[in-house]
TORVEX-883574 format. One line per 5 residues: number of its first residue (from 1); their letters; for each residue x, y negated, z of C-alpha. Coordinates in Angstrom, 3 decimals, padded with zeros to 6 digits, m for minus. Last residue first. Layout:
<kekols>
NUM) a) X:Y:Z | ...
</kekols>
This chain:
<kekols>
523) xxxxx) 040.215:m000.198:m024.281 | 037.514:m002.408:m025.305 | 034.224:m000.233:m024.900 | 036.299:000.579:m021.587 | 036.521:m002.563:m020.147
518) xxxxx) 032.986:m004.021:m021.549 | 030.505:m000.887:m020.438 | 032.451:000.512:m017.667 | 033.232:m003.666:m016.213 | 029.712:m003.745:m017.284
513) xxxxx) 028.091:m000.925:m015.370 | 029.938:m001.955:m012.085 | 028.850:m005.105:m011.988 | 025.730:m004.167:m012.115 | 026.404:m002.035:m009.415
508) xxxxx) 027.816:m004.245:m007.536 | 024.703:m006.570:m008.547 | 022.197:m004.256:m006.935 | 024.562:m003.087:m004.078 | 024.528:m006.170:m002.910
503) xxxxx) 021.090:m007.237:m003.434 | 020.369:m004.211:m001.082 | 023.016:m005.057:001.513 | 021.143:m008.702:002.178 | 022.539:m011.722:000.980
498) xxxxx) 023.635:m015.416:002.242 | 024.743:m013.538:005.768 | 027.983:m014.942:005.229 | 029.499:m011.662:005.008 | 027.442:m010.580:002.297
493) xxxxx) 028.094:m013.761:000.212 | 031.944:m013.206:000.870 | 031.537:m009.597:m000.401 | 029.533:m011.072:m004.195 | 032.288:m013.487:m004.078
488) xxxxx) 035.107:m011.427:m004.435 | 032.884:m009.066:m006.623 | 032.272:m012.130:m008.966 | 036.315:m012.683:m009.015 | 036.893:m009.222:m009.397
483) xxxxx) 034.630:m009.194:m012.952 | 036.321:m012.502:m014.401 | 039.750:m010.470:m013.658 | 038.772:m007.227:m015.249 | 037.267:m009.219:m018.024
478) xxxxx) 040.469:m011.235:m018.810 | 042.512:m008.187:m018.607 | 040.189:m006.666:m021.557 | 040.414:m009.318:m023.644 | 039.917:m006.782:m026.665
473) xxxxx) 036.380:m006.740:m027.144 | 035.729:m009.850:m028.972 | 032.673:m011.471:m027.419 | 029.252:m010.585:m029.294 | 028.019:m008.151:m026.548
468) xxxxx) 028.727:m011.371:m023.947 | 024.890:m012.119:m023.119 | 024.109:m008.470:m023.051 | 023.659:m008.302:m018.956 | 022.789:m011.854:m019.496
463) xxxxx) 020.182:m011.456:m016.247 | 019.802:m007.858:m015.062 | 017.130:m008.559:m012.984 | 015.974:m012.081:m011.943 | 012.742:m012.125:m013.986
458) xxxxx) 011.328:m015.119:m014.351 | 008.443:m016.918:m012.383 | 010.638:m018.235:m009.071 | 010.271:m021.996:m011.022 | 013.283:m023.622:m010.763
453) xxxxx) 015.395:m020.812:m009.163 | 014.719:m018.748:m012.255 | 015.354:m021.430:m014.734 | 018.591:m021.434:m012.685 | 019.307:m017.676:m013.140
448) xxxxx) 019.337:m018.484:m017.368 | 021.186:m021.720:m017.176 | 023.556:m019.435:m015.602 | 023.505:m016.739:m018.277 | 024.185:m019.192:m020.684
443) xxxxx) 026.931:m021.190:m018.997 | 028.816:m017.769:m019.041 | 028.618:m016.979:m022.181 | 029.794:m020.525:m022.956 | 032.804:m020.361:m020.603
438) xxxxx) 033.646:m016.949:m022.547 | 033.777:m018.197:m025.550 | 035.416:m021.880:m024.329 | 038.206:m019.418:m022.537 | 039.228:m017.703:m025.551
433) xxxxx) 039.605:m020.238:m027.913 | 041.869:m022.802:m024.871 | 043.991:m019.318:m024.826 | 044.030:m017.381:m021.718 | 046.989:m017.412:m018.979
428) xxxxx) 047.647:m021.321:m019.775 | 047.905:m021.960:m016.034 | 044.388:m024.229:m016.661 | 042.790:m021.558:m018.590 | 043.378:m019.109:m015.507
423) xxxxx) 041.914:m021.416:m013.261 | 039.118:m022.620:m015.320 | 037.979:m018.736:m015.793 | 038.266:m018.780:m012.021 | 036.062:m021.205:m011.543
418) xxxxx) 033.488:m020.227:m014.152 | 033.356:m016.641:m012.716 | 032.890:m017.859:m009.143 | 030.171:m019.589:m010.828 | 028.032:m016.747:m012.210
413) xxxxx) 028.913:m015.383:m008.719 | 026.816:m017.888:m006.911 | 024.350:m018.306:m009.723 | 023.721:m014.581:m009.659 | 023.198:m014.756:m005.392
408) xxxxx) 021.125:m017.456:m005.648 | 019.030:m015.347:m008.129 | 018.504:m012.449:m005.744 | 018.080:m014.436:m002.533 | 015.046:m016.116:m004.629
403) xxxxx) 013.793:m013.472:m005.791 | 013.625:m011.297:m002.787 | 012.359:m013.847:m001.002 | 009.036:m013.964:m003.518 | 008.530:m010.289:m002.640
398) xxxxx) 007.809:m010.691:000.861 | 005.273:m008.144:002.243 | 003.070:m007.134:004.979 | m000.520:m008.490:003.836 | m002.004:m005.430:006.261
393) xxxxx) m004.387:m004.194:004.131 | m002.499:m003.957:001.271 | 000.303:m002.547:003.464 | m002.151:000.145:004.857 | m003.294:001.037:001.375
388) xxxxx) 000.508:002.070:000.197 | 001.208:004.230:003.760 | m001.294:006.337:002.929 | m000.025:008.586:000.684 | 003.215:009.060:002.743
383) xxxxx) 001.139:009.363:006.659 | m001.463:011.929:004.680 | 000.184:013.860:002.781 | 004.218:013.539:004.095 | 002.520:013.579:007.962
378) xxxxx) 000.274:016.784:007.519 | 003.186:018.227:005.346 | 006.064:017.832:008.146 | 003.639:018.658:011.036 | 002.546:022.077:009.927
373) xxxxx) 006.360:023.235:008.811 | 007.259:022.384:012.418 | 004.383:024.157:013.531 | 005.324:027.456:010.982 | 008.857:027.440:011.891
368) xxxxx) 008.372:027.060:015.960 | 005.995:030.211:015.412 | 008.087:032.106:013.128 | 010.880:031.596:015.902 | 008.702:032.739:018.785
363) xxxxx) 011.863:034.039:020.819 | 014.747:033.332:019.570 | 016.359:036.106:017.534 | 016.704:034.767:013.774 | 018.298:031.658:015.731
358) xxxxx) 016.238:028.187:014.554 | 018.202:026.770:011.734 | 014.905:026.885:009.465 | 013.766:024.561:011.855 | 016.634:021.894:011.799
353) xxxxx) 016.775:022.141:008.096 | 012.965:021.381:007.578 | 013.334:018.373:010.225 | 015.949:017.118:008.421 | 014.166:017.665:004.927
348) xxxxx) 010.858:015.698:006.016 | 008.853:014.036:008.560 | 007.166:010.775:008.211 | 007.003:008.458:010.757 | 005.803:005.543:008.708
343) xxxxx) 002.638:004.831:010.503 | 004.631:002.888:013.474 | 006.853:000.989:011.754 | 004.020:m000.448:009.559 | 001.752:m000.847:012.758
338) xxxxx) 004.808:m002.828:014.245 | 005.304:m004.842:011.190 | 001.335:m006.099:012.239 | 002.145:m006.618:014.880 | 005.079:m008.856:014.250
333) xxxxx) 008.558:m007.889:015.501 | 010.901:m010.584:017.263 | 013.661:m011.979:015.790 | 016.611:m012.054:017.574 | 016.452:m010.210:021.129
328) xxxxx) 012.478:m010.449:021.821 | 011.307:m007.172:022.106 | 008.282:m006.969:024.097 | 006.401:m005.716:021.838 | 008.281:m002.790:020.897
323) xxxxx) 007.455:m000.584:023.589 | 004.164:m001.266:023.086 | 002.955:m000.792:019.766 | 005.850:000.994:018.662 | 005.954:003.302:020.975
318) xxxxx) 001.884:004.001:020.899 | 001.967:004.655:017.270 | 004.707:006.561:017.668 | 003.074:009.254:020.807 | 000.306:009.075:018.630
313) xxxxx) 001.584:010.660:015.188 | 003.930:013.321:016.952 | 001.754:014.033:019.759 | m001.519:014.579:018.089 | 000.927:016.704:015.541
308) xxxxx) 002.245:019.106:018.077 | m000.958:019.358:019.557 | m003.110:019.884:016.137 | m000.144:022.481:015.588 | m001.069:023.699:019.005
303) xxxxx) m004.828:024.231:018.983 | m004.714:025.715:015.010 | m002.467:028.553:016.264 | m003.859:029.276:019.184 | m008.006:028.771:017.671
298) xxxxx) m006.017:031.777:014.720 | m005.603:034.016:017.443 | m001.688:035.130:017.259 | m001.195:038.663:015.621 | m000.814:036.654:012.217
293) xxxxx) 002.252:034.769:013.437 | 005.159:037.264:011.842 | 003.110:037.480:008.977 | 002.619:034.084:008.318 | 006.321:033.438:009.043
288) xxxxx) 006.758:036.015:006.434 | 004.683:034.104:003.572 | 006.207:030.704:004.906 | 009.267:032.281:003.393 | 009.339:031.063:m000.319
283) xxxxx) 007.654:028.003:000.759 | 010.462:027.275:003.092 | 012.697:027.617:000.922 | 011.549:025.795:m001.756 | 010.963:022.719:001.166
278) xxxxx) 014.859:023.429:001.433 | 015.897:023.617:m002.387 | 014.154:020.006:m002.658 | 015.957:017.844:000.031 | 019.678:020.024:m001.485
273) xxxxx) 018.610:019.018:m005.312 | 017.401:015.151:m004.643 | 020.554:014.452:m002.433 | 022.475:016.121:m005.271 | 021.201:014.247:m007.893
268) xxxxx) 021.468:011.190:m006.154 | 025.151:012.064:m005.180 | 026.288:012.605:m008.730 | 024.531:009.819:m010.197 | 026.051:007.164:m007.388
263) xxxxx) 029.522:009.038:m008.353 | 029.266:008.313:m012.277 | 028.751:004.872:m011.636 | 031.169:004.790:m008.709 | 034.010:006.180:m010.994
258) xxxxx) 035.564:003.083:m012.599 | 034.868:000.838:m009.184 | 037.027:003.339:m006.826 | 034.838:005.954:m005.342 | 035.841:006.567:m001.634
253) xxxxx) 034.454:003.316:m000.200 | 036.969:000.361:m001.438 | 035.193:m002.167:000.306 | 035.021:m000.214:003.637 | 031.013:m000.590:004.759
248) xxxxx) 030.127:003.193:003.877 | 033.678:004.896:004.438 | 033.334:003.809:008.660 | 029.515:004.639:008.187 | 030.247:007.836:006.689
243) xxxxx) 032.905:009.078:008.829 | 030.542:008.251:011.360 | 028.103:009.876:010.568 | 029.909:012.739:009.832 | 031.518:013.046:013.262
238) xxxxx) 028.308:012.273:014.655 | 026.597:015.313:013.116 | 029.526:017.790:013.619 | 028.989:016.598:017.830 | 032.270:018.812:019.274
233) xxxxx) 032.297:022.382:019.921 | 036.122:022.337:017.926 | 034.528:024.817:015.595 | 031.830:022.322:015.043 | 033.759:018.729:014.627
228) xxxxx) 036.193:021.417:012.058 | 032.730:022.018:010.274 | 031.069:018.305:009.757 | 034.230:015.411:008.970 | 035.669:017.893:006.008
223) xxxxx) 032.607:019.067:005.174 | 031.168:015.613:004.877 | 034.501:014.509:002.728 | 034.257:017.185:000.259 | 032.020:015.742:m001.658
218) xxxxx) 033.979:012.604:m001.608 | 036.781:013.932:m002.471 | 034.781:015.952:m005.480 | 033.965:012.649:m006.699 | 037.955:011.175:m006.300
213) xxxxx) 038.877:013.733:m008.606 | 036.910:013.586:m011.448 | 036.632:009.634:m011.432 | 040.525:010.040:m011.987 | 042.786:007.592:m010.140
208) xxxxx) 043.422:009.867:m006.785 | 046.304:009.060:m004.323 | 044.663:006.571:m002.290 | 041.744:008.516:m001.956 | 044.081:009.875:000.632
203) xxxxx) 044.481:006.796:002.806 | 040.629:005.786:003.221 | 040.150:010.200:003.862 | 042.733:009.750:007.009 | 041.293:007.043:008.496
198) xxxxx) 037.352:007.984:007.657 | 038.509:011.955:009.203 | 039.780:009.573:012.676 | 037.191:007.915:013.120 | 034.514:011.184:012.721
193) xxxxx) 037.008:012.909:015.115 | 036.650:009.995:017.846 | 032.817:009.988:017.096 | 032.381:013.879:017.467 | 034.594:014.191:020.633
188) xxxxx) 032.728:011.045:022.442 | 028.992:013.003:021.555 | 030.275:015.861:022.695 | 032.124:015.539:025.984 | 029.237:013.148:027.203
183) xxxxx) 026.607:016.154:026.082 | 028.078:018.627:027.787 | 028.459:016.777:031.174 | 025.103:015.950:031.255 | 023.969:019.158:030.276
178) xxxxx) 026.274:020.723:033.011 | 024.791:018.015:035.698 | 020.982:019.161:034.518 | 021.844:023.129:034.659 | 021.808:025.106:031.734
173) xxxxx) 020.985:028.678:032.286 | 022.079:031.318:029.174 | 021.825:032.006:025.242 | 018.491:030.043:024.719 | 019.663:026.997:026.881
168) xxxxx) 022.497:026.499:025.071 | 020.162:026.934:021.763 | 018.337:023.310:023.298 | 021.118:021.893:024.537 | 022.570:022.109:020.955
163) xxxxx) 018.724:020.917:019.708 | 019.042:017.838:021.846 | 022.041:016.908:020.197 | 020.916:017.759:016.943 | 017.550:015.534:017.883
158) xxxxx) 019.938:011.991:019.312 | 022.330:012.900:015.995 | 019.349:012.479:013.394 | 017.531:009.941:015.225 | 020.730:007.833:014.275
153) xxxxx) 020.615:008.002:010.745 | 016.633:007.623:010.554 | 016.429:004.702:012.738 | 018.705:003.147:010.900 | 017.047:003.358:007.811
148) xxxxx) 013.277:003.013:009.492 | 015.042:m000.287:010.611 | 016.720:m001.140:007.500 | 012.921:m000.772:005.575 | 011.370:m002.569:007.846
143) xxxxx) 013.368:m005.431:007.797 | 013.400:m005.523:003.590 | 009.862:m006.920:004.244 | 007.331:m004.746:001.843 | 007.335:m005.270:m001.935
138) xxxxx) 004.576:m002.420:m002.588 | 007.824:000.404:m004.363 | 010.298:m000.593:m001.165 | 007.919:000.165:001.551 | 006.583:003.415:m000.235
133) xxxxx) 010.150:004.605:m001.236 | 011.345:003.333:002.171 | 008.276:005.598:003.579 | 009.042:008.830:001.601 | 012.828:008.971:001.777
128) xxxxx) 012.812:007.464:005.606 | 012.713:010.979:007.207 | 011.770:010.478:010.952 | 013.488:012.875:013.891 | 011.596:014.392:016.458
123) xxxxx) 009.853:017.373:014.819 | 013.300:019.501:015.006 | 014.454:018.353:018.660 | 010.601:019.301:020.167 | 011.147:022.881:018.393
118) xxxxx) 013.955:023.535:020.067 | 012.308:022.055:023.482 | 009.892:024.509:022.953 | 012.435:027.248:022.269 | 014.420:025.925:025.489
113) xxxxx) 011.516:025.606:027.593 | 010.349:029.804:027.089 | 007.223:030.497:025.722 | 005.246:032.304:027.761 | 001.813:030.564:027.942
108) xxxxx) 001.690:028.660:024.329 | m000.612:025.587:024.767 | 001.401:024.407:027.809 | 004.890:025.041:026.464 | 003.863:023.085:022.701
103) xxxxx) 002.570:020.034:024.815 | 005.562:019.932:027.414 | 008.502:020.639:024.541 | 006.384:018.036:022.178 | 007.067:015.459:024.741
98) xxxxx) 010.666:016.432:025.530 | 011.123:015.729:021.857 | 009.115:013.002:021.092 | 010.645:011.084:024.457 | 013.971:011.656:023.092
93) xxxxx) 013.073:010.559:019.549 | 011.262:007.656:020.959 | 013.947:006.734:023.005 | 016.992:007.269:020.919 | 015.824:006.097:017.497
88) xxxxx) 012.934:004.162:018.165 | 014.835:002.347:021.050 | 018.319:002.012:018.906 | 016.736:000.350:016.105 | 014.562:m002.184:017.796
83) xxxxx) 018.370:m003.113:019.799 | 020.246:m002.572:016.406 | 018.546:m005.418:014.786 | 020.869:m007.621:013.774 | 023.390:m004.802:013.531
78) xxxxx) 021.177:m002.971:011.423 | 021.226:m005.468:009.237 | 025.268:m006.282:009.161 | 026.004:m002.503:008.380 | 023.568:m001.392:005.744
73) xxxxx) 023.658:001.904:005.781 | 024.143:003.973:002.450 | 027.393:006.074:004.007 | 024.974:006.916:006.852 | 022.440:008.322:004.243
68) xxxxx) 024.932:009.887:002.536 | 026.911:011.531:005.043 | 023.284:013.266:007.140 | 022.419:014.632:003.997 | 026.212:015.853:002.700
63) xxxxx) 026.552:017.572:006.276 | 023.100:018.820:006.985 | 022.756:021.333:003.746 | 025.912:023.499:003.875 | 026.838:023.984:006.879
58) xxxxx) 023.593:023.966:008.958 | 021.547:025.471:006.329 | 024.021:028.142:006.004 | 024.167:028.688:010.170 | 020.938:029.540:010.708
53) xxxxx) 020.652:032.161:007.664 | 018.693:032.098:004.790 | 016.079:034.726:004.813 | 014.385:036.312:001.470 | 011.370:039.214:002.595
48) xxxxx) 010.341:038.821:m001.274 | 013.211:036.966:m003.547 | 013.581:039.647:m005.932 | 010.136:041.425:m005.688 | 008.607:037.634:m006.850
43) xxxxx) 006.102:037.065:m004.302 | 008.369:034.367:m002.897 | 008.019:032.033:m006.023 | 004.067:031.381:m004.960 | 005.301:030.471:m001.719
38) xxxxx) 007.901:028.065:m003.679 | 004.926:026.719:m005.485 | 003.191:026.006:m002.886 | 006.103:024.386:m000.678 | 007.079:022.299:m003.198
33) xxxxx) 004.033:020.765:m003.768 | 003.394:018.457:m000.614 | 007.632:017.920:m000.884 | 006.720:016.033:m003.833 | 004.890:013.214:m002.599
28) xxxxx) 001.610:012.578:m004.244 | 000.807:010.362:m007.230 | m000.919:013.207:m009.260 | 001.321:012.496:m012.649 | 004.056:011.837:m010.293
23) xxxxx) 003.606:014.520:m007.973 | 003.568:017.136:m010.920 | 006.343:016.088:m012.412 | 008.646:016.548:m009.452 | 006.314:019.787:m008.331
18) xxxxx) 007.606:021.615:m011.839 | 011.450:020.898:m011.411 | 012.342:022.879:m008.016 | 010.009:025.490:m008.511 | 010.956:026.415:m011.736
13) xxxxx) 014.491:026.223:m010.776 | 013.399:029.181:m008.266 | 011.411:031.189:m010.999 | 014.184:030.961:m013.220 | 016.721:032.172:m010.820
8) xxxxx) 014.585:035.143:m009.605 | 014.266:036.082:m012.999 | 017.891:036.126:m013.752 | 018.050:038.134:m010.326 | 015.335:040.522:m011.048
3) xxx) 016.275:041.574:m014.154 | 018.754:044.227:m013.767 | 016.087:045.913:m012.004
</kekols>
């Protein structure tokens, strides 16, 4: 008996690591296998009959989710194309959801509107992970990738919202004006107090200089923006969004430049541990939701998860091929970018959480479960390992842009380096030596990027990341100085529109890596 628990453990991390090497070596997505093996976990005597309560996966796994994919937005892009953004992401996911709350009603006689429309809110929102991977991994148009982004972030609070109507209407009568009314006073509640937590948290990081410090800031900073929003009945989700967002596009962030390496590992890791733990989860109880459905003919069952799916996949595929079309604010959409959009609907953790947040007493909860479980594998394995082909086939891609933006970006900053190097020379703050070493490192990493703009065959990654490793090591001011001036100028290229966010955060974090690398190996 003792055990059970360490075995329990074991079994769990074994279910968490196993699947990631797994999907590689197959080349499937790893939520596909995560489920499996976490079934197979819930055998185990310690964790058989487990339940994790409504409210934990609420609490603990939305907030840092929902934080870090809105603190990862890129601001100016989805700006440009916040009108495509805002129809997949409001109207789609609205229309999925009261969609899916018809269907699913109709093919189960009894079940009340608020369950169905429960399960409508949890289906209805995308998860880019698998389809920016995809898009990202085959080249695809950066476009795509910031719309499924932003589509993503704010799907997120449109299906929350719906699903706090949705348990309203569980626990009493909701009428139309009420649910107006509701939803007005929280959605302007949760973005006032989401304002408001990025105001206060940009002042305290203020006070913290250790990368020990300012990391658990920002982990607390989602919990901080998600559960008062909540006790206060106001949109948790927006708030944190928000608070995100706001943090997100601030140049300091809440990780000063010394910790962000450590921070962007931190986060990743935890993104990656929280997504996994809740397809684990819901392996390790699918066993019970089984159970609880078996009574149900098998034709019912199979009838309205292909339902729920028909109207998940087609109802997008329509949207997109329609409803975007006529689109013409900036630039308009190509068909072809349209199918893309349109077959990357994945579902995924958010949807997972939503479910699994489902009241233990609402009626036909095993059965909302196990169809929302049926629609997030059927669109990760075949919508996520598809996705690949359908680019080929399509042509959609523009790798050779990428390059060039890329290495016009290092020559910008390369420069920016020069110039202020010249500066500092030139008011005799570093030594005529001193400033023709570094000049000359500096030269060589330029003619470097400009072989790459001549011909577009190098490789523009990481260019002279080494170049300096024979420069002494103890101008550490003049480094510091040399590195601010390419960040300077790395933000100004942003706000010019010269560069997209993902080049940006490619050579900040380069940037970052050999301030840590240089500064420190020098201190």
């Amino acid at each position: 008996m003792g055990d059970q628990p360490f075995l329990a453990i074991l079994a769990f991390g074994v279910a968490l690591l196993v699947p990631g090497v797994l999907s590689k070596r197959l080349n499937v997505p790893g939520p596909i296998l995560l489920v499996p093996f976490g079934a197979i976990v819930g055998f185990l005597p310690a964790l058989h009959g487990l339940h994790v309560q409504p409210e934990v996966v609420l609490n603990v796994f939305l907030p840092p989710l929902i934080y870090r994919a809105a603190f990862l937005t890129a601001p100016r892009e989805s700006r440009q194309d916040a009108l495509p953004i805002t129809i997949l992401a409001v109207g789609l996911t609205s229309a999925t959801a009261l969609c899916v709350m018809v269907a699913v009603g109709f093919a189960v006689p009894g079940l009340p509107w608020a369950a169905a429309l429960a399960l409508g809110a949890a289906i209805a929102p995308t998860d880019p992970v698998a389809a920016t991977s995809v898009l990202q991994r085959v080249g695809a148009p950066r476009r795509l990738v910031t719309i499924l982004e932003g589509e993503s972030l704010l799907n997120d609070g449109v299906a929350l919202t719906l699903f706090g109507l949705a348990l309203s209407g569980l626990s009493g009568e909701v009428t139309v004006a009420d649910g107006v009314i509701e939803l007005l006073r929280v959605v302007c509640g949760g973005i006032l107090y989401g304002l408001a937590v990025a105001w206060v948290i940009g002042k305290v990081r203020r006070v913290f200089h250790d990368a020990g410090s300012q990391i658990v800031l920002s982990l607390l900073t989602p919990f901080v923006a998600y559960l008062p929003a909540e006790h206060f009945e106001v949109s948790g989700v927006l708030a944190t969004i928000v608070t995100g967002f706001v943090l997100g596009i601030s140049p300091q962030g809440v990780l000063q430049p010394a910790s962000r390496l450590s921070g962007q590992v931190f986060w990743r890791v935890l993104s990656h541990l929280l997504e996994s733990t809740l397809f684990v989860l819901l392996g390790v109880q699918i066993m019970d939701v089984f159970h609880e459905v078996r009574d149900l003919p098998w034709t019912q069952l199979a009838l309205t998860a292909l339902v729920a799916m028909a109207v998940v996949i087609v109802l997008r595929l329509a949207w997109t091929a329609l409803v975007l079309a006529p689109v013409r604010l900036g630039r308009p959409i190509e068909r072809r970018q349209r199918l893309v959009l349109g077959w990357a609907g994945m579902r995924g953790a958010i949807t997972l959480a939503i479910a699994l947040s489902i009241p233990l007493d609402a009626p036909n909860r095993a059965l909302l479960i196990f169809l929302a479980a049926c629609v997030v594998l059927v669109t990760l394995g075949v919508q996520a390992t598809t996705l690949a082909p359908v680019l080929r086939r399509l042509g959609v891609g523009e790798p050779q842009e990428e390059v060039q933006e890329d290495a016009t970006a290092r020559e910008a900053l390369l420069e920016a380096a020069l110039a202020r190097l010249d500066e500092l020379a030139a008011d005799d703050k570093v030594d005529d030596r001193t400033a023709e070493v570094f000049r000359q490192l500096f030269e060589l990493r330029l003619d470097r990027v400009r072989e790459v703009l001549g011909d577009l065959d190098g490789d523009g990654d990481g260019e002279g990341a080494d170049a300096d490793a024979g420069a002494e090591s103890h101008h550490v001011g003049l480094r510091r100085e040399l590195i601010r001036a390419q960040r300077d100028k790395l933000r100004h290229l942003y706000r010019k529109g010269v560069i997209g966010a993902d080049t940006m955060r490619k050579l900040d974090h380069e940037l970052d890596v050999e301030e840590r690398r240089r500064v420190s190996g020098g201190a």
